[in-house]
N, C-alpha and C positions, 0 to 999 in steps of 0.2 A: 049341152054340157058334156066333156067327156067323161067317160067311165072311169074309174078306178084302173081295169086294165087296159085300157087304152093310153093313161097317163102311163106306167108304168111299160109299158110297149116302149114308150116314145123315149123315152129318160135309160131305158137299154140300147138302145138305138143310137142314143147321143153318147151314152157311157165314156170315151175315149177323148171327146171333146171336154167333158166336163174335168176330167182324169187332166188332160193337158191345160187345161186353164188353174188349175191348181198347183201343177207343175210351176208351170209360171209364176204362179202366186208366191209362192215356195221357196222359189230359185233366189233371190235375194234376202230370203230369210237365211236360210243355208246357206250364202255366200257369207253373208256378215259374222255368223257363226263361226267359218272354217278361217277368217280374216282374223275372228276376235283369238282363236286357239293358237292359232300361228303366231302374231303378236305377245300371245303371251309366254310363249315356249322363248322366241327368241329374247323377252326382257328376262326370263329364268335364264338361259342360259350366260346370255350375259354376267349377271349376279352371280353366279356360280362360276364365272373366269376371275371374279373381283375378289369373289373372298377365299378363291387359290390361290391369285399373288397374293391376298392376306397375311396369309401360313407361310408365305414364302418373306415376308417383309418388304412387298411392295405396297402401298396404301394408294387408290386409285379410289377418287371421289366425284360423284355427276350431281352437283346441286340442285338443276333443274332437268331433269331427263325427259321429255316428251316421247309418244310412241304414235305415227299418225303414217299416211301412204296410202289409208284406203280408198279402190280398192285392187288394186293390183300389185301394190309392195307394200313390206313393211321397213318404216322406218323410224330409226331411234337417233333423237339430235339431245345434245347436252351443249349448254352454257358453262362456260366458266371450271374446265374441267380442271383437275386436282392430281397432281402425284405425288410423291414420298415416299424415298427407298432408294436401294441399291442399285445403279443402274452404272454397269462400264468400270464396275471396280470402286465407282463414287458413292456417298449420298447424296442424293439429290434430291431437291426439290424442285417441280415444274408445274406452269398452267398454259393452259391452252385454252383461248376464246371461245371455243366451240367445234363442236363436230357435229355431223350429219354423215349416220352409216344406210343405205338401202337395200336391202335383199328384194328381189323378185318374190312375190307369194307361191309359186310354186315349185323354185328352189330350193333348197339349202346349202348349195355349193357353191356359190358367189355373194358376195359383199365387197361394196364399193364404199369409200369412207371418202370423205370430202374435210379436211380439215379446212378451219378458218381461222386466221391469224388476229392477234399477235400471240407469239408462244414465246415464253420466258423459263430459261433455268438458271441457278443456281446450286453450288456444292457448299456442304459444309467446309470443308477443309478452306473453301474463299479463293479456290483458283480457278473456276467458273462462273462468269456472269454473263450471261450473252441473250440477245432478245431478238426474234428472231421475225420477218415481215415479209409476205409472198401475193403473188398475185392469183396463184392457184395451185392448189395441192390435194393430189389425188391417190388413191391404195387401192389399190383391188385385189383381191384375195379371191381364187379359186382351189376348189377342194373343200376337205372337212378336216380336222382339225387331226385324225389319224390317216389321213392321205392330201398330203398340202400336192394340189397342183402347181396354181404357180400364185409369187407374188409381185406384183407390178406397181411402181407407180411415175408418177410425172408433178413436174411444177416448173413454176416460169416465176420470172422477177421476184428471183431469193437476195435477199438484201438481211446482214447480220450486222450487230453491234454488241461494242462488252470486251470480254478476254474470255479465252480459254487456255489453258495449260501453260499460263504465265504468258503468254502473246498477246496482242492487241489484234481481235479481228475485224474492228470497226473500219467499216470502208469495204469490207466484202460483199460482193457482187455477184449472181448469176444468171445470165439471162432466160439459157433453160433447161434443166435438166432430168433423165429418163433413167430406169433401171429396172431389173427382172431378176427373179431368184426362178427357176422353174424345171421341173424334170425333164432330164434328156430323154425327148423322144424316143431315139435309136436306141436306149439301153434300159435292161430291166434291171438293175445294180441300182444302187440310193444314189447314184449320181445325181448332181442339180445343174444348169449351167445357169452363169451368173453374169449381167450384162450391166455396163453401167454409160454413162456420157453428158456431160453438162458442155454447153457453149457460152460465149460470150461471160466468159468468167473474169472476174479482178480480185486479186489477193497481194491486199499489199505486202506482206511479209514475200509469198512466196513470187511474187512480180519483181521484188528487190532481188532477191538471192538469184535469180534466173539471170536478172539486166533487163529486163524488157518492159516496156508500158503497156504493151501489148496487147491485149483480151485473151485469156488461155482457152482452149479448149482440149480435153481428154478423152479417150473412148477407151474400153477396159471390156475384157470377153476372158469367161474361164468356165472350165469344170470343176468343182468342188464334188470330191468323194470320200467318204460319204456325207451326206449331208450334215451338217452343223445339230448333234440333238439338244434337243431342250434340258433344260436343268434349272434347278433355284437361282442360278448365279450364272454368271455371263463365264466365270471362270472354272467352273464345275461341265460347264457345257463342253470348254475349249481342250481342256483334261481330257471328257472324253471320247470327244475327237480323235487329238492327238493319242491316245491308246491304242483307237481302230486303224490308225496310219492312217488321217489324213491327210489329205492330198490337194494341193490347190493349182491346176495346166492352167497355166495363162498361155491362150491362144494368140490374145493380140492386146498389147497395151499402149498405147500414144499419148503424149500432151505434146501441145504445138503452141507457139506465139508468137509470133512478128517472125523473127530469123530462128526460135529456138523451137528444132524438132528433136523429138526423142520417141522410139518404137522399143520393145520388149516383149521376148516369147522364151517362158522354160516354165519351173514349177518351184512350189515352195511349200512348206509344211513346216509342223513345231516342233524344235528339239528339247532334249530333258531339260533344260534351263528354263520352259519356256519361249524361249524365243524366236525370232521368224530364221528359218533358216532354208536354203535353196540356191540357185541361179538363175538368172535370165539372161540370153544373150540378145544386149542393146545394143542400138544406132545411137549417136547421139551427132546433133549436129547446131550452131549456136550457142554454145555451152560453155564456152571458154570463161567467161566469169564464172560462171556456178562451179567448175571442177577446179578452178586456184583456191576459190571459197573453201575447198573439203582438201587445200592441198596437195590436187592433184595437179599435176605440172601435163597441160594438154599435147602441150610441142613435144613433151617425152614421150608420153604415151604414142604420139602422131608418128614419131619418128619409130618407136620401137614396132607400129603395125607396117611402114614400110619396106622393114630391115625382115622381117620376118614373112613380106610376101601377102597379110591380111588385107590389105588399103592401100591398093594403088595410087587412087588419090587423095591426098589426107584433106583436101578443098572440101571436098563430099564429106566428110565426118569421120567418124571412130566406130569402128566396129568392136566392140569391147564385153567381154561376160561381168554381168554385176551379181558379186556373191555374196550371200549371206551366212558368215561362217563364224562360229566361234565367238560370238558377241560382237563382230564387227563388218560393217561394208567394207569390202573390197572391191574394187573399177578395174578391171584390168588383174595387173600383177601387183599394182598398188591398193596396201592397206588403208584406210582414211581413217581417218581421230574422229568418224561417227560409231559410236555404241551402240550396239542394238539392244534396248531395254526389252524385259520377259514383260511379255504381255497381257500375264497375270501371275 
């Protein structure tokens, strides 16, 4: 039999073995731990975004919230979500089938949100009703909520039905479209730049007023400076904005369909009125329907860009500035009988 100090010898000896076998032991206790804190920060946190739109008069409702990912994310899914409030000027009311947000467990600067369709809104005022069906839809948010990196997202087979703004947009189509808000790398200014593009798109209203049956597709790239800040109200935000001199360079803007191209590059910003005011100087090519539509006589224009040396060949298009001045679009040196309503 051994001694008392011979066991005690031996059990020194091992000390470092027994130390890491507990370690071990340990290690998923402390992990479930640092999983369960984490989890429960980001459902505080959340809660604490809800009942600031509260104060603000947004009502955002999660009937069944679950909180599950372990153990390497957390994640919060809600069924049958809830909104009411102000949104776009409107009230509105909306639901959304479900979401599924994920954070990495050792982040906090990523969240990826996965919507699930069908999402339905409605305005009091009764000039919105639209229901909305996707085959996938995705948001990712990089950053913290006092330093937004960037916001990103994507979806494919966007299919709408209903009215909005007194239009019929039943029968709208898109087969898929991508977008980004995200700070300009190259510049330490609150510059963002802003990208947007959908393909394989159909809009009946705006496929009639074009001529075309054609599937539209669009691509859109800017810098906005400074960035859009937050506010109670979508219109309190744009206020002030516009205060700080915002700025919106469009670098490149396109919609294309069958024979109808059209490009655009200049800048636009909000005047006292409110409303959108700027230039861009556009191509337009296939358009001859859509600019008698607004009144514009295209053979005039055609003719006055050859007299003046602009467009050698008027076969190729119209090289023309489109202005936003005074409450009204201008093409060229022609005014058009479109109004530009103040934006809020």
């Amino acid at each position: 039999m051994n001694s008392p100090s011979t066991l005690r010898q031996r059990l020194r000896a091992h000390s470092w073995l027994i130390i890491l076998v507990g370690m071990v032991a340990m290690a998923p206790i402390g992990w479930s731990g640092f999983w369960y804190v984490k989890s429960r920060a980001a459902a505080a946190a959340l809660a604490a975004w809800m009942e600031k739109e509260a104060q603000a008069g947004r009502q955002w409702s999660c009937p069944s919230q679950k909180i599950t990912g372990f153990p390497y994310t957390v994640v919060i899914s809600c069924e049958n979500a809830q909104f009411q409030g102000e949104a776009f000027g409107k009230q509105l009311t909306g639901t959304l089938h479900g979401l599924r947000a994920t954070s990495p467990l050792l982040r906090n600067d990523n969240l990826l949100v996965k919507l699930e369709p069908p999402f339905a809104a409605t305005s009091s005022s009764g000039d919105l009703d639209i229901n909305a069906q996707w085959s996938e839809l995705l948001v990712e948010i990089e950053g913290t909520p006092g330093a937004l990196g960037q916001i990103a997202f994507m979806g494919s087979q966007l299919r709408l039905q209903g009215t909005a703004a007194g239009s019929v947009v039943s029968g709208t189509a898109i087969g898929d479209i991508l977008g980004s808000i995200a700070r300009s790398p190259a510049r330490r200014d609150q510059a963002f730049d802003v990208t947007f593009s959908f393909h394989q798109g159909l809009f009946p209203a705006l496929n009639s007023f074009l001529g075309t049956d054609s599937p539209i597709a669009t691509q859109f790239e800017a810098t906005i400076e400074p960035f859009v800040p937050s506010g109670p109200t979508l219109a309190e935000a744009l206020e002030k904005w516009r205060a700080a001199s915002g700025r919106l360079d469009v670098t490149f803007a396109s919609l294309t369909g069958g024979p109808v191209a059209f490009d655009a590059r200049g800048g636009l910003g909000i005047d006292g009125e409110h409303r959108v005011e700027g230039k861009l100087d556009a191509h337009f090519a296939g358009l001859a329907k859509a600019l008698r539509r607004l009144d514009v006589d295209p053979d005039l224009l055609s003719a006055g860009q050859i007299i003046s040396g602009l467009l050698g060949d008027s076969s190729e298009g119209l090289k023309l500035p489109v202005t936003f001045a005074d409450g009204f679009l201008r093409i060229g040196p022609v005014r058009t009988g479109i109004a530009i309503p103040p934006l809020y």
